[in-house]
C-alpha positions as CSV (number, residue, x, y, z in Angstrom):
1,X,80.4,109.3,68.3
2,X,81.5,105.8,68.2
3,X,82.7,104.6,65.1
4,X,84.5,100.8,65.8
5,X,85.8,98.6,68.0
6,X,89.3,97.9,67.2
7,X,90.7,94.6,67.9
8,X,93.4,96.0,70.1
9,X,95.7,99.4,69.9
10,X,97.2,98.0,66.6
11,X,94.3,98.0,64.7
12,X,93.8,101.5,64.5
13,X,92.1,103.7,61.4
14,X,94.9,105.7,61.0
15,X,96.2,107.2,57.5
16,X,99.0,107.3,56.4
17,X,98.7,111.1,56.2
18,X,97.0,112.1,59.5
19,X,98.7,113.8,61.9
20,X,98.5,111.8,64.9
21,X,98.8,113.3,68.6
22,X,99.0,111.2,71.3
23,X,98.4,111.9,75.2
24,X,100.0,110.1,78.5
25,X,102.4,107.9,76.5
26,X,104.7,107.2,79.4
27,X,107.4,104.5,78.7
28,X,105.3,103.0,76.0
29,X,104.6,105.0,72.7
30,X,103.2,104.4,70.0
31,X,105.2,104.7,67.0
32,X,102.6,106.6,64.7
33,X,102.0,109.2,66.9
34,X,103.8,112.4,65.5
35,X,103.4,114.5,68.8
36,X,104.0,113.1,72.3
37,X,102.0,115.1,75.4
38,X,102.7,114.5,79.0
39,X,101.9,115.9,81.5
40,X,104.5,114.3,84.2
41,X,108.2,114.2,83.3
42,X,109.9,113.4,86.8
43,X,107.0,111.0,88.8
44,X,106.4,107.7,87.9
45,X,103.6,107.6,90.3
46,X,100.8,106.9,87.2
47,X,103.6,105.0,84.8
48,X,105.9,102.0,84.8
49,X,108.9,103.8,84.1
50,X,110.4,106.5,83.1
51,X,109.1,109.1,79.6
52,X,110.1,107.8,76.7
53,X,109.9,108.6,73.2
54,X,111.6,108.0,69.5
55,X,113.4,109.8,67.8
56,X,111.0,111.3,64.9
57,X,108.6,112.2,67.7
58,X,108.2,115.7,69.1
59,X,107.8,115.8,73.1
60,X,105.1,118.6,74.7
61,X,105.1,119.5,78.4
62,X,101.5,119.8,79.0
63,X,98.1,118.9,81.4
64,X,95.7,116.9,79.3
65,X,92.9,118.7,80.8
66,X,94.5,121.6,78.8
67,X,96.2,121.2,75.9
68,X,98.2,124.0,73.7
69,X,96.4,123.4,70.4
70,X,94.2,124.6,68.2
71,X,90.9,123.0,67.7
72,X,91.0,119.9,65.5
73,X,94.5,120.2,64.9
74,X,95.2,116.5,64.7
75,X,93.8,113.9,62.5
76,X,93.7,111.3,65.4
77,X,94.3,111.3,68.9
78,X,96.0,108.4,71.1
79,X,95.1,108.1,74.7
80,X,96.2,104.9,75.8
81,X,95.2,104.2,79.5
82,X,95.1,107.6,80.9
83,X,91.5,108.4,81.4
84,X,91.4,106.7,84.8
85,X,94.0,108.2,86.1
86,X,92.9,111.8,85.4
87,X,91.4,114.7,88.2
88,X,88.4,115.8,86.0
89,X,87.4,113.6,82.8
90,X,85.2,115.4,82.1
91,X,87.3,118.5,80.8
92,X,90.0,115.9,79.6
93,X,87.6,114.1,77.5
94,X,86.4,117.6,76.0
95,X,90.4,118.4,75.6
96,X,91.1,115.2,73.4
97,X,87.8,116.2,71.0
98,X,88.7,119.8,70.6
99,X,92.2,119.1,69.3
100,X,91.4,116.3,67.5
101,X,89.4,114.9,64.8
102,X,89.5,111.2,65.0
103,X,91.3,109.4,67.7
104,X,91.4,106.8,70.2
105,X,90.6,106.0,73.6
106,X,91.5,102.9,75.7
107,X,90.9,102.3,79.3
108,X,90.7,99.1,81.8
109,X,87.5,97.5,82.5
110,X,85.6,97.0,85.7
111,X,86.7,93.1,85.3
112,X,90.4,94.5,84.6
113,X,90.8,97.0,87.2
114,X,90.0,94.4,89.4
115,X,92.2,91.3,88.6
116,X,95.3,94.4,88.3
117,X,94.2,97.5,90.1
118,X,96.3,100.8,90.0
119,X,96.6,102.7,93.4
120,X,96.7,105.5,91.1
121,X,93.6,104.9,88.9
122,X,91.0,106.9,90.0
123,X,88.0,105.6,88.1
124,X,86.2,102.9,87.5
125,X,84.9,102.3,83.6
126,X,82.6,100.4,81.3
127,X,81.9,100.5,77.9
128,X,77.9,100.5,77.7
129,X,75.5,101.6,75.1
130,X,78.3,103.0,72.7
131,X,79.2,105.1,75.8
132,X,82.5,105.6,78.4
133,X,80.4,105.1,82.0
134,X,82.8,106.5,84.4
135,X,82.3,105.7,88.3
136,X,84.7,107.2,91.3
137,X,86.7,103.9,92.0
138,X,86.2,104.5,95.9
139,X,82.4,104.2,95.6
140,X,82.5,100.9,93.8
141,X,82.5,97.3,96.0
142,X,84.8,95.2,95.5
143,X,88.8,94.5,97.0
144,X,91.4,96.2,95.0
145,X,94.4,95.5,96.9
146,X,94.9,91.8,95.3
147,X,96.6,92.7,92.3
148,X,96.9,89.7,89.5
149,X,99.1,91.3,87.1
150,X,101.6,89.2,87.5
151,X,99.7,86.6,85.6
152,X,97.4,87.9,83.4
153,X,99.4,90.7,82.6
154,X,103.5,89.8,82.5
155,X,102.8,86.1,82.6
156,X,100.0,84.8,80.2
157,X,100.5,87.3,77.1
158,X,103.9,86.1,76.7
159,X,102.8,82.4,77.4
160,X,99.5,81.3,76.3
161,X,98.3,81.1,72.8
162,X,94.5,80.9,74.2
163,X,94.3,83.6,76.3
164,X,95.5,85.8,73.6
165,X,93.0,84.7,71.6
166,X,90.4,85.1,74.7
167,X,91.8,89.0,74.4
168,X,91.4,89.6,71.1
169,X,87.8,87.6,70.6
170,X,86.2,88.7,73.9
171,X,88.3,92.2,74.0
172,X,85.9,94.4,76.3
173,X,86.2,91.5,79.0
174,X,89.8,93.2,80.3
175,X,89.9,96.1,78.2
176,X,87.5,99.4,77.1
177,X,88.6,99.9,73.7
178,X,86.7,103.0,71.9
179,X,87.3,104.6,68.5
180,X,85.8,107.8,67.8
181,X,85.0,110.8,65.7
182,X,83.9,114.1,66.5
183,X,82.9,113.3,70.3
184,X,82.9,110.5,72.1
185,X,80.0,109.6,74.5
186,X,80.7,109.3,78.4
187,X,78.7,109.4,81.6
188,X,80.1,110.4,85.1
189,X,78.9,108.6,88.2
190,X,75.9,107.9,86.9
191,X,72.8,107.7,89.1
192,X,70.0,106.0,86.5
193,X,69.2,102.9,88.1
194,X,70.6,100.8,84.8
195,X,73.7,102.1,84.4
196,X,74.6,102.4,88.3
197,X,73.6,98.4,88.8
198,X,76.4,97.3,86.4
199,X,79.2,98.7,89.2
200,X,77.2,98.5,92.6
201,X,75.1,94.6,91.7
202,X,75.6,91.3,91.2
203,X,75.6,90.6,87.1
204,X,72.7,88.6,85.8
205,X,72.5,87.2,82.9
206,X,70.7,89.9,80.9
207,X,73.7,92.2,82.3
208,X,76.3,90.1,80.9
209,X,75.0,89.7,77.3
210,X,74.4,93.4,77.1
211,X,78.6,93.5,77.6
212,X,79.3,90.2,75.8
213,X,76.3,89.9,73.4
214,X,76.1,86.1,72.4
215,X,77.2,85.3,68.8
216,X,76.0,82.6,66.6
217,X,78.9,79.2,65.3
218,X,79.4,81.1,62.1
219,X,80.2,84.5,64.1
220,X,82.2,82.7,66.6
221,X,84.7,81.1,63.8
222,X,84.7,84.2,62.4
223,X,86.3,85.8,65.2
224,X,88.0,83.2,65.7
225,X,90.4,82.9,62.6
226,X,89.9,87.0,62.3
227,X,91.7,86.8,65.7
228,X,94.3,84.5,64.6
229,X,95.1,86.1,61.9
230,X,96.0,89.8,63.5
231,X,97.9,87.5,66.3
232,X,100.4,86.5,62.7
233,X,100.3,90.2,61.6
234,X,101.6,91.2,65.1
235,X,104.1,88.7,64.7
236,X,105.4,90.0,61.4
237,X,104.8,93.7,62.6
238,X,107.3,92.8,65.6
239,X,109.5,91.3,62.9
240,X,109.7,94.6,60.6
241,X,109.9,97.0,63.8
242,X,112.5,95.3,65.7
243,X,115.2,97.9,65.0
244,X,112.8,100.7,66.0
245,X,113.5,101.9,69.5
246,X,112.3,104.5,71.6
247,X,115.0,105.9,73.8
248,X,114.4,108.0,76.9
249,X,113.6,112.1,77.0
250,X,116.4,113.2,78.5
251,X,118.7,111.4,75.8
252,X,116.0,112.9,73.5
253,X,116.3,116.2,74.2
254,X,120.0,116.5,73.9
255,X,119.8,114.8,70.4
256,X,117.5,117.7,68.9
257,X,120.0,119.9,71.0
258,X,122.7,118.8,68.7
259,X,120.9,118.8,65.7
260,X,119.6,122.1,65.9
261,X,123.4,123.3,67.0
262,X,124.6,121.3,63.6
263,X,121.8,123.3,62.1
């Protein structure tokens, strides 16, 4: 089930003992993770570059739709905009709460997937009701081939103060983020009448505040300098992290190599 919505993919309730497995890392991992899964070592086709990985990490060669663990053998599991690209998300999603006890899962929106679609994204998803609604990407309206990454993803984060703030206090308007524990909730190409209208209908205004509930002067301050605030801590956490680099597999591989020879 649903337990929070973090305020973005630093915000996570990890401890500091949990052993933390994370799936489809690519060229960006996340530091805390322990164990590294992916599933494609030599095609960048669903990535921005090329497998990377630091140096405490351990690297696995596996599918997410079937992963070589025991059941709830991780504390917390990271997937970090995978689900859309995957075959059957169903069995992935089953995969990630077998093996793990906790975890995290974060996605594009509808509204993201639009202003930066991926050719290689395969579904379309929402956050609704405490659930991950799932439609086939093909069957929703809409033009995908103008892609405004450039802007709102390469451009404004690095440039505008406000539209990080826009991120962080309206976060589900770009970005599905979902913490869980024990299952999470999903729905595949749903065909009740409410949940279908969100991806095939115009959105009126009942739609919207069901996504974006309003909030009152006192909430909105409040998320306001609650925002703020994690935008500081991110700029301290760069501060403290800056000599922490991941370095690619290959050069990974050939460093345990070594050890284990020194060993």
């Amino acid at each position: 089930m649903r337990t929070r919505t973090p305020i973005d993919r630093w915000d996570l309730s990890i401890r500091k003992q949990d052993r933390v497995l994370e799936v489809g890392s690519g060229h960006n991992p996340f530091y805390r993770s322990n164990v590294i899964v992916d599933k494609y070592v030599n095609d960048n086709t669903h990535r921005c570059g090329d497998i990377k990985i630091f140096p405490h990490q351990q690297f696995v060669l596996a599918d997410g739709e079937h992963l070589p663990f025991k059941n709830k053998e991780f504390d917390y599991v990271i997937c970090n905009q995978v689900l859309e690209h995957v075959e059957n998300p169903e069995l992935f999603i089953r995969e990630i709460c077998r093996v793990g006890k906790r975890g995290y899962m974060e996605t594009p929106s509808l509204i993201g997937e639009f202003l930066f679609p991926k050719e290689a994204h395969r579904w379309v998803i929402l956050d609704i009701d405490n659930k991950l609604i799932l439609f086939a990407k093909d069957l929703v309206p809409g033009n995908y081939k103008n892609n405004y990454g450039e802007l709102f993803l390469n451009y404004l984060p690095y440039q505008s103060l406000p539209y990080k703030l826009l991120g962080l206090t309206e976060g589900e308007l770009m970005i599905n983020r979902y913490e869980w524990e024990d299952n999470i909730d999903f729905i595949i190409n749903p065909q009740d009448k409410y949940y279908l209208s969100f991806f095939t209908q115009k959105w009126d205004r009942t739609m919207v505040e069901k996504l974006f509930p309003p909030r009152n002067v006192f909430n909105e301050i409040k998320k306001v300098c609650s925002s703020s605030y994690h935008l500081v801590k991110g700029k301290i956490r760069q501060h403290l992290t800056r000599g922490k680099t991941c370095i690619p597999l290959e050069q990974h591989h050939l460093k345990r190599q070594n050890q284990n020879l020194l060993s």
